[in-house]
C-alpha positions as semicolon CSV with decimal commas, in nm:
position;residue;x (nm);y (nm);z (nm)
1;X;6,828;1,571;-0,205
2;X;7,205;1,638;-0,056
3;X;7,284;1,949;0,064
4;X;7,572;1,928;-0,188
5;X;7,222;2,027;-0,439
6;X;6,937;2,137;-0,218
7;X;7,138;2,405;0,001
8;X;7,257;2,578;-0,330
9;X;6,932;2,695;-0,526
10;X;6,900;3,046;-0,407
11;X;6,947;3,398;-0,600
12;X;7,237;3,495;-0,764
13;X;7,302;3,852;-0,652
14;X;7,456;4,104;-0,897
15;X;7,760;4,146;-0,739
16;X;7,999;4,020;-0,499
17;X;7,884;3,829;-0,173
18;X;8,010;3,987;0,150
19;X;8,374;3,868;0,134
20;X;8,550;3,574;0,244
21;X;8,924;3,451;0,383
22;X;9,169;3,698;0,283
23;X;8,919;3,908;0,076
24;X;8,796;3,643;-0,133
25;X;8,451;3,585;-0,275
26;X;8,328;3,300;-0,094
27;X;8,141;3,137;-0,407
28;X;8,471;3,082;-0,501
29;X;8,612;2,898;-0,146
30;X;8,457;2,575;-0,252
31;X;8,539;2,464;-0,605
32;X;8,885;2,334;-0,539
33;X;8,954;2,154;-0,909
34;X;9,283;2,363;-0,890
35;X;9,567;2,149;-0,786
36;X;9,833;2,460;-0,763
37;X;9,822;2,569;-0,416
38;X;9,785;2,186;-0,262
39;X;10,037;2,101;0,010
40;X;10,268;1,810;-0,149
41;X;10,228;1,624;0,165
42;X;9,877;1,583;0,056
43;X;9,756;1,233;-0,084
44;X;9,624;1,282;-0,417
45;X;9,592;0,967;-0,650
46;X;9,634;0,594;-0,543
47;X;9,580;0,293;-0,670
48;X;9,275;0,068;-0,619
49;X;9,461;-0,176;-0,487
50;X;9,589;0,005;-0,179
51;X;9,189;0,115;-0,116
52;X;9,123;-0,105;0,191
53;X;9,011;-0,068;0,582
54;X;9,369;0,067;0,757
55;X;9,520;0,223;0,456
56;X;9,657;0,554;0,606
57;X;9,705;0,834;0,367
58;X;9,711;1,244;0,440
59;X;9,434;1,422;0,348
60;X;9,299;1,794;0,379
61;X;8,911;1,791;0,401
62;X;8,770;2,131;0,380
63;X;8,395;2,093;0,511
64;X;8,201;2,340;0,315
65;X;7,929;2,596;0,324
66;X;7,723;2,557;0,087
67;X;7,490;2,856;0,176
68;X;7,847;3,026;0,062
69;X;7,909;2,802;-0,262
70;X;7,835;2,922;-0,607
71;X;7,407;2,845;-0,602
72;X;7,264;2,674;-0,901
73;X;7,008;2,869;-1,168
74;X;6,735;2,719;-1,327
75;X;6,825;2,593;-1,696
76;X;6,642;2,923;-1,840
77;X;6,831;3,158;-1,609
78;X;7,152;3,002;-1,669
79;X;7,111;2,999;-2,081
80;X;7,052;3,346;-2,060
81;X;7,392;3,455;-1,974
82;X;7,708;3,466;-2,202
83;X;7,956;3,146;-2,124
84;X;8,238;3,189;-2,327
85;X;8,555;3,364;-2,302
86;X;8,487;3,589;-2,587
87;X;8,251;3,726;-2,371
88;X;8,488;3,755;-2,057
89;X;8,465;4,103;-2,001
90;X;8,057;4,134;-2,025
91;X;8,072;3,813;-1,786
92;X;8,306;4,043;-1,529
93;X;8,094;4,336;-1,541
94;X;7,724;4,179;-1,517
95;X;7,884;4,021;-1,148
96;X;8,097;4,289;-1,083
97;X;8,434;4,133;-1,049
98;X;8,717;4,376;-1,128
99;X;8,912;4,207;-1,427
100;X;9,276;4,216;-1,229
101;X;9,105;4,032;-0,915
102;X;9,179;3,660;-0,827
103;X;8,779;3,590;-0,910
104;X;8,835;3,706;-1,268
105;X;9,134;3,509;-1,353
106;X;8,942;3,177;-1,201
107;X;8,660;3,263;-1,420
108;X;8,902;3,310;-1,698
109;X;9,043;2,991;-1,646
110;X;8,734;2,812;-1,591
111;X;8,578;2,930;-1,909
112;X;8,877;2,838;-2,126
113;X;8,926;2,491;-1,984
114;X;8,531;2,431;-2,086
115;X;8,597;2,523;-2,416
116;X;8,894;2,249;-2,417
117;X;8,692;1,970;-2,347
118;X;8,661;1,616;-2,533
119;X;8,280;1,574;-2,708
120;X;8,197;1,327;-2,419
121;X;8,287;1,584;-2,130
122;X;8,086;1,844;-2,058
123;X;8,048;2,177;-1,849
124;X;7,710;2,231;-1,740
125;X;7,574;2,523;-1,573
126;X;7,231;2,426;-1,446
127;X;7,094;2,091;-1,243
128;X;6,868;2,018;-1,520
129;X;7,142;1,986;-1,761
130;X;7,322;1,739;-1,523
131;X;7,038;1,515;-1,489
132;X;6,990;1,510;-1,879
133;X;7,433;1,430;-1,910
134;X;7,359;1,180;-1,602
135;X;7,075;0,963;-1,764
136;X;7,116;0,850;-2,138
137;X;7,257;0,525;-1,973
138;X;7,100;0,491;-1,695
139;X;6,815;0,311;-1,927
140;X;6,548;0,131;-1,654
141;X;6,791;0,134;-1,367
142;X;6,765;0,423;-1,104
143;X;7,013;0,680;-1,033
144;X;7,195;0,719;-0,668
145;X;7,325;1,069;-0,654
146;X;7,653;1,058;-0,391
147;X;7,867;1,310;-0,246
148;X;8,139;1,336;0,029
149;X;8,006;1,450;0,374
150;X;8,208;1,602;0,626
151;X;8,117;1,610;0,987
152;X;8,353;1,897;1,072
153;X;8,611;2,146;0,892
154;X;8,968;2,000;1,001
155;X;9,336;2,030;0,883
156;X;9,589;1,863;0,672
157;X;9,632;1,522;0,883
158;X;9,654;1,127;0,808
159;X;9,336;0,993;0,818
160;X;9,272;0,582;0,810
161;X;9,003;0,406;0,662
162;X;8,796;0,217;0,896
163;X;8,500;0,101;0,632
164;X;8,526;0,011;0,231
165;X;8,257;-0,038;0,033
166;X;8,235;-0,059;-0,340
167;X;7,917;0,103;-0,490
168;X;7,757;-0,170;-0,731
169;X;7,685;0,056;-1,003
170;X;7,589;0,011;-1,420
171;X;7,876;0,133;-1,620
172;X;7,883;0,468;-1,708
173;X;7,884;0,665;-1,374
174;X;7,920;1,040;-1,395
175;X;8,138;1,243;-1,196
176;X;8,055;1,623;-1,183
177;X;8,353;1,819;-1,049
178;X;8,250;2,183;-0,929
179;X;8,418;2,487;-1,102
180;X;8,538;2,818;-0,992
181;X;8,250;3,067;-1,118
182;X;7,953;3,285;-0,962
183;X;7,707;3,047;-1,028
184;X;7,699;2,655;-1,000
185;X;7,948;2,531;-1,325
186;X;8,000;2,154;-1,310
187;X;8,253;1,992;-1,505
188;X;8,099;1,644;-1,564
189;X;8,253;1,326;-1,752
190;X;8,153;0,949;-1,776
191;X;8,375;0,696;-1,569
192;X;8,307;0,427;-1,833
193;X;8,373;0,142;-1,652
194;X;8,529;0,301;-1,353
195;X;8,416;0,252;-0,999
196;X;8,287;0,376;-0,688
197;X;8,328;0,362;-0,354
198;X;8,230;0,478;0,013
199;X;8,470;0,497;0,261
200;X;8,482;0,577;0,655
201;X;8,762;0,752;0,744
202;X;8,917;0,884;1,084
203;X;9,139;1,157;1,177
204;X;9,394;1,169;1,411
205;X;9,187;1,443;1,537
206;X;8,876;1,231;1,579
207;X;8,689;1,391;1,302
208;X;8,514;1,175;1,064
209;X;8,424;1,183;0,711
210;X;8,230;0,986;0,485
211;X;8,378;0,997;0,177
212;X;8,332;0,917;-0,187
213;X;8,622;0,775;-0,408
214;X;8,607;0,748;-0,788
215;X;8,840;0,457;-0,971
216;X;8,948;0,577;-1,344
217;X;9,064;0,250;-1,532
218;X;9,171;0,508;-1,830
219;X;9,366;0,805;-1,749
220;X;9,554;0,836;-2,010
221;X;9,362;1,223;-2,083
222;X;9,477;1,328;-1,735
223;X;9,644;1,627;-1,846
224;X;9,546;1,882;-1,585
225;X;9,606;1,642;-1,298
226;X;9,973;1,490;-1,425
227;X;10,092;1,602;-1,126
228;X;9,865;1,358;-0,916
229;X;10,075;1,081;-1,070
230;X;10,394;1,182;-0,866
231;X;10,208;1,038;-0,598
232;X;10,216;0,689;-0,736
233;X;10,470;0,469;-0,614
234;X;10,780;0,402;-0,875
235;X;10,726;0,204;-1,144
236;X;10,321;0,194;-1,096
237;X;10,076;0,312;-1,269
238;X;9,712;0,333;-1,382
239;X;9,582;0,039;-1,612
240;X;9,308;-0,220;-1,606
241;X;9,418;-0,383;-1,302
242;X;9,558;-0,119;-1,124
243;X;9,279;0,142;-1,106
244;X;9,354;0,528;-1,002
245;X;9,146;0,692;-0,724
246;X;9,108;0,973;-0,594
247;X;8,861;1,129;-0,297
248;X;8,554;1,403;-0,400
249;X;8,538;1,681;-0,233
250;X;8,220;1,781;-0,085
251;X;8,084;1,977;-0,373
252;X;8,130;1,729;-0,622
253;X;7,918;1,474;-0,733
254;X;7,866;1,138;-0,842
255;X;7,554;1,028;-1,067
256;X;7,550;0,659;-1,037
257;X;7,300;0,411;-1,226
258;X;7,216;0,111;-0,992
């Protein structure tokens, strides 16, 4: 089991952890799915295409602590407690978060972009429920469960890949992008027939990270990341043959039938 999973099942306490960078909660230092406060040097999207050993792109990969991350409750813990924005202000008070702070509003946030979500996409707020979203097509094959790993915490630098490898998964991979909440929140969607990959890259620093890359063939519901696609050379774009990746973060995860 990664530590992306195993590191994170311990007990939720009832209010705030002891306090991170710049007074923040640190269950709440490791879900970066915002895109608001990335540097705009920072590689976001590319095309498959340009995925090969020596591409050269800049890259901020925070290495994470996932004794710190939001932990994951059991299925019956987690359907216990209200998830809806109607229920905002209970949610604040059962984990004490004062409704002005920066935790609130990314609870807010996260809450009202679940309730946006096409039938296919899911947030789920327990492992169980992932596995159940991960299977239906995995059928007979098995499931490889992937995530970035980091060997160190570094800083905004170019990094080149030294190592490519495409994943050969079934169709139907599921990517499970962590959300800003108390607790382990997962927003998880099918890649159809999308792809993955491993990659090796290096720092200019040295440092070294293993990393995972999903390829979206259809990206035409991108609407919270249609900034990403200033990143894309002029005239390019996303389509069949011209895939759009992008690297996981080390709390996100892939569910891949093989």
């Amino acid at each position: 089991m990664p530590d992306a999973i195993r590191a994170r099942f311990r007990p939720v306490p009832p209010g705030l952890l002891r306090m991170g960078l710049g007074n923040r909660d640190p269950r709440f230092l490791y879900s970066d799915f915002s895109q608001e406060n990335r540097d705009p040097r920072e590689s976001t999207l590319f095309l498959e295409k340009d995925l090969k050993v020596g591409m050269n792109k800049i890259f901020y990969f925070r290495k994470s602590k996932f004794s710190c991350a939001s932990p994951f409750l059991s299925r019956e813990d987690a359907d216990t407690i209200p998830f809806s924005s109607a229920e905002l202000p209970s949610i604040l008070q059962r984990f004490s978060f004062p409704p002005a702070s920066s935790e609130a509003v990314e609870v807010g946030v996260t809450l009202k972009w679940c309730e946006l979500l096409e039938a296919r996409e899911k947030c789920l707020t327990s492992l169980e429920a992932m596995i159940d979203y991960a299977t239906p097509f995995a059928q007979d094959h098995n499931i490889m469960v992937l995530h970035t790993s980091i060997n160190n915490d570094s800083v905004l630098q170019a990094y080149t890949a030294t190592k490519v490898q495409r994943v050969p998964t079934k169709a139907n991979s599921t990517l499970c992008h962590n959300m800003p909440y108390p607790y382990a929140v997962h927003y998880c969607h099918y890649i159809g027939e999308g792809r993955i990959y491993k990659v090796k890259l290096e720092g200019e620093d040295g440092s070294m990270v293993d990393a995972i890359v999903g390829c979206h063939s259809d990206t035409k519901d991108w609407q919270p990341f249609s900034t990403w696609f200033q990143a894309l050379p002029a005239g390019e774009k996303a389509d069949q043959l011209n895939y759009a990746c992008h690297f996981l973060p080390d709390t996100h995860i892939v569910w891949a039938p093989v």
